[in-house]
N, C-alpha and C positions, 0 to 999 in steps of 0.2 A: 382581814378575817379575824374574828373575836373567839377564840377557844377559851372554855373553862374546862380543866381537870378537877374533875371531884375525888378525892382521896389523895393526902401528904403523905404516901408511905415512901419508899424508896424510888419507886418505879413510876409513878404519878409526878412525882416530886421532879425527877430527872428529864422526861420527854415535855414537859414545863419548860425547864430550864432552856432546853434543846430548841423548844418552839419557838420561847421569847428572845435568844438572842437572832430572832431573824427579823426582829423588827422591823430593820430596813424594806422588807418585802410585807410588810403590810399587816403581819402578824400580832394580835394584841391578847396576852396570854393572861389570866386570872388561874392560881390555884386555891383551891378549896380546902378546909381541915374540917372535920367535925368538933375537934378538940381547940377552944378557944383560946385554954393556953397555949400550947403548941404556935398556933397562928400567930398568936402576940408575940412570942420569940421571935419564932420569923422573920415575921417584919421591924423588929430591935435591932437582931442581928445579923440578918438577910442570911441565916445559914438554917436547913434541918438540920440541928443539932443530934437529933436520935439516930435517922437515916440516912443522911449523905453531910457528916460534919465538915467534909474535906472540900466540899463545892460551895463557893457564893452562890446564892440567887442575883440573874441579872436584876440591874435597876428598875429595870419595865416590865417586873414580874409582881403583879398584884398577889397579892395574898389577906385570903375571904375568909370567914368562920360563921359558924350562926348554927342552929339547928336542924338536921336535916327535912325535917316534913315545911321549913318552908323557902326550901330550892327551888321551887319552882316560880318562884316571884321573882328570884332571881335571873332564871334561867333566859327572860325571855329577848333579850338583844343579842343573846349569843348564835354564833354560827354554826359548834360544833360541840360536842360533847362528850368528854372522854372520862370514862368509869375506872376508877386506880384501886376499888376498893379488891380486899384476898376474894376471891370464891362464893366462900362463905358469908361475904355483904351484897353479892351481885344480886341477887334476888330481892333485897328488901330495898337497895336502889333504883333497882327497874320498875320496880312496883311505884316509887313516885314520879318515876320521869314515865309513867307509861303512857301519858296527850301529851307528853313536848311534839312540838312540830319540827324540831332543828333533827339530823342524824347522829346518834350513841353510839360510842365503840367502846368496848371494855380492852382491858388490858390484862384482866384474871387468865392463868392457864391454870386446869383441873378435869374435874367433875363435883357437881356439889354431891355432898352425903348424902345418901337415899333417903329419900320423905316416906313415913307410914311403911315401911317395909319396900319401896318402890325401888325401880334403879334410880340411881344416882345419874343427873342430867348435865351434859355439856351447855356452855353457857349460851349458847343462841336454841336451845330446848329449853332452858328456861325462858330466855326472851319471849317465846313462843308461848309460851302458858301463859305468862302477864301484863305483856306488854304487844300482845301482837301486830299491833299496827306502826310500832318504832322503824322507823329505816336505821338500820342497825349492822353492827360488823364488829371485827378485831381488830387490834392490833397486837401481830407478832410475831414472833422469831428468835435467834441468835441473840442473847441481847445482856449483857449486866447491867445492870442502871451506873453505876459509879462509869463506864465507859463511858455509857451515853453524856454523863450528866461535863463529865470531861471534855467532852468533843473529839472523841478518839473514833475512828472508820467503824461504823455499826451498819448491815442491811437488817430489813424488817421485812412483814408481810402481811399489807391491809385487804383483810379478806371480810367478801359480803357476797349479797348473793345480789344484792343495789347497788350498779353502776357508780351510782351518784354519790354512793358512801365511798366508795373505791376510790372516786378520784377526787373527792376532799380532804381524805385522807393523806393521800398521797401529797396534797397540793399543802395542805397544812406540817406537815412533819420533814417534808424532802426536804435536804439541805447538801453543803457541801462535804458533812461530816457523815450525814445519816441517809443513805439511801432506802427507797418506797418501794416496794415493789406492790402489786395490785394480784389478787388471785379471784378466782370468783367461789374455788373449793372451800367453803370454810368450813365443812365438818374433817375432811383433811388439815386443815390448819389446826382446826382446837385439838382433833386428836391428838395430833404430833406435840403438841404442847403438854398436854395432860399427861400423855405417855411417857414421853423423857423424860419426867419427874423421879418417876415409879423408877425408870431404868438407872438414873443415875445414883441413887441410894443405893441399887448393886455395883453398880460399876465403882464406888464409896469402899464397899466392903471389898472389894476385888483386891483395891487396893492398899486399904487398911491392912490387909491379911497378908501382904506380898506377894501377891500371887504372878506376878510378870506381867508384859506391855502384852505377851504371847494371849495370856488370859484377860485384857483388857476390853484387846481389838476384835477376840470370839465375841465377848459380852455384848457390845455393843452392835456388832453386826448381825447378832442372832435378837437382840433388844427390835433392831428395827427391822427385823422380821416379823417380832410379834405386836409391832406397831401399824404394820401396813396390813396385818392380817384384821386386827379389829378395824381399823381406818376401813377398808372395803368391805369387810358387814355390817356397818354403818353408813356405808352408801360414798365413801370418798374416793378420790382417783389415786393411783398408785402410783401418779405422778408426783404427787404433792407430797409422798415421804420421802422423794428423793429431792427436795427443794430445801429452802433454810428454815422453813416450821417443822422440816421432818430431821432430817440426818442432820443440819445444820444444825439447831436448837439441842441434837440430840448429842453431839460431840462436845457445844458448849458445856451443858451441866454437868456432862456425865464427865469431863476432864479439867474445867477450870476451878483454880484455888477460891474462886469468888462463890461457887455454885453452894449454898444454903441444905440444898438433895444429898448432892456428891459428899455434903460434909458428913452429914447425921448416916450414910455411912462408913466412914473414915471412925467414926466418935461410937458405933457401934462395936465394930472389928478390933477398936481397944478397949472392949469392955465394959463401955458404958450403958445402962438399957437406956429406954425410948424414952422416958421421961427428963431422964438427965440430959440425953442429946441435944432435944427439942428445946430445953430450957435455956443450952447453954448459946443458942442460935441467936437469939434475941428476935428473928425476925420469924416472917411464917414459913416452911418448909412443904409448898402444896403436899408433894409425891408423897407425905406422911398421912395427909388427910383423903387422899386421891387410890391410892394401893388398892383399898378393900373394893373401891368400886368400880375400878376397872377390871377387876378380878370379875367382879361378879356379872358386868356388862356384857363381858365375853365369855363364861360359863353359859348367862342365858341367849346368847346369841352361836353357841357352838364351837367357840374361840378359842385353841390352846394357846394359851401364854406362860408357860412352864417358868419364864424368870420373874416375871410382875407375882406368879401364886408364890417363890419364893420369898421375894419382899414380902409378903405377905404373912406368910406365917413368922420369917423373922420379927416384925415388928410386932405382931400378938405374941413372942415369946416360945412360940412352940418349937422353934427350931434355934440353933446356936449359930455363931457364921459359921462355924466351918462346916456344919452339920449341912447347911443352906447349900454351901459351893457342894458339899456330895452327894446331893440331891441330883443338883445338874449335873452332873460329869455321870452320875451312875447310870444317864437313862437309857436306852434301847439305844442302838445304834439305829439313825433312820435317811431321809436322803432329803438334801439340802433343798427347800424351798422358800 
């Protein structure tokens, strides 16, 4: 099987890693950079130096560079196709792979920024706009890339609504380190992803702030309440918040030292505002770009999400953390759903 990842960031970079050293089963993996330097390192010194300095590239890990509008000349002995780029490039990449004939999985969790005043779309709603006829899905779940890229025990979850992307997926990434799982919910999947962003910036300041494991484990529990409430008026099953794209994804960010969310805010709760946080990350922080429009998905869908409108006004400034935590704690006493 011939996989190309498009996009050298971290997470591109690492299930690369992860695919090629399976070579023995057949696996023949290319990564892609848009940035020509970057590539040229690469393959100098077989390491991302920017994003995973601490992992070699295996040997039988090609690494591509070139301009992106002419991928698709390249594209065409590949088997499979996997999109690494943040969010905010999935759109202008589907847009060139929209007549590939091979199946696309991204790897972005979010929602993109609203277009013209619109809601802001989950990534297979964009697919839908520009790429309709893509046999198409995700991958994801639980996941740091530095883990992955290590070979340390990782599950996942390749979700499509195409069988056939399901079990390519699966066929292409299972290994002895990384288990596949197959779902066919993927608007439960992207939810779960996009949402634990949002949650884990609070569960950041929870902790920033001292506030106890007492005040950790409400956050999070009441987080993925208001995860599965948009998740099912959005049409997902309530099964899939309780799998590893839901609570699992959602305990990752919202608790590990690795989590990018969880950090910005840890960096807010000391004082720092949005600007310094985000700078100080080096990488992208979705749940920073993602906050306003899941707020706003579920205002216009009838949604209360009382912690994500938190993050929320945190991050505009209007509120302080502590002000934020007495928000929640002040509100109406109500009955647990």
């Amino acid at each position: 099987m011939k996989i190309m990842v498009l996009g050298a960031g971290a997470w591109g970079t690492a299930l690369a890693i992860s695919a090629s050293e399976q070579a023995q089963r057949g696996r023949e993996v290319s990564l892609w950079s848009r940035d020509p330097l970057q590539a040229e390192a690469m393959r100098t010194t077989r390491v991302n130096a920017r994003y995973l300095p601490e992992v070699k590239l295996p040997a039988g890990l090609r690494v591509l560079d070139g301009p992106a509008e002419a991928l698709p000349a390249q594209l065409v002995d590949q088997d499979l196709l996997i999109v690494g780029t943040p969010m905010a490039g999935l759109r202008g990449m589907l847009e060139l792979l929209r007549d590939c004939r091979q199946p696309v999985a991204w790897l972005c969790k979010g929602f993109e920024h609203g277009r013209q005043g619109g809601d802001g779309l989950l990534a297979h709603e964009i697919q839908a706009q520009v790429a309709p006829d893509l046999q198409a899905g995700v991958l994801s779940g639980p996941s740091f890339a530095l883990e992955v890229a290590r070979a340390q025990p990782t599950a996942l979850v390749a979700a499509s609504a195409h069988e056939q992307v399901r079990e390519l997926l699966v066929q292409a990434f299972h290994s002895p380190n990384l288990r596949v799982y197959a779902n066919d919910d993927i608007v439960g999947v992207e939810v779960g992803g996009a949402v634990k962003n949002v949650l884990a910036i609070a569960t950041g300041l929870c902790d920033g702030l001292d506030l106890g494991l007492n005040a950790r484990a409400a956050l999070i529990t009441r987080g993925l309440a208001e995860m599965t409430r948009l998740g099912l008026a959005l049409g997902a099953r309530a099964e899939t918040f309780m799998g590893l794209s839901g609570l699992g994804d959602l305990v990752l960010t919202a608790t590990g030292d690795l989590s990018r969310n969880r950090k910005v805010g840890l960096l807010l709760a000391q004082g720092q505002n949005l600007a310094q946080a985000v700078a100080s990350l080096g990488h992208v922080a979705e749940g920073v770009y993602s906050a306003r429009t899941v707020v706003q998905r579920a205002q216009h869908l009838g949604v209360e999400m009382p912690i994500a409108q938190a993050v929320v006004a945190l991050l505009d400034g209007q509120m302080k953390p502590a002000e934020a935590v007495a928000s929640l704690m002040g509100r109406d006493p109500t009955q647990e759903q």
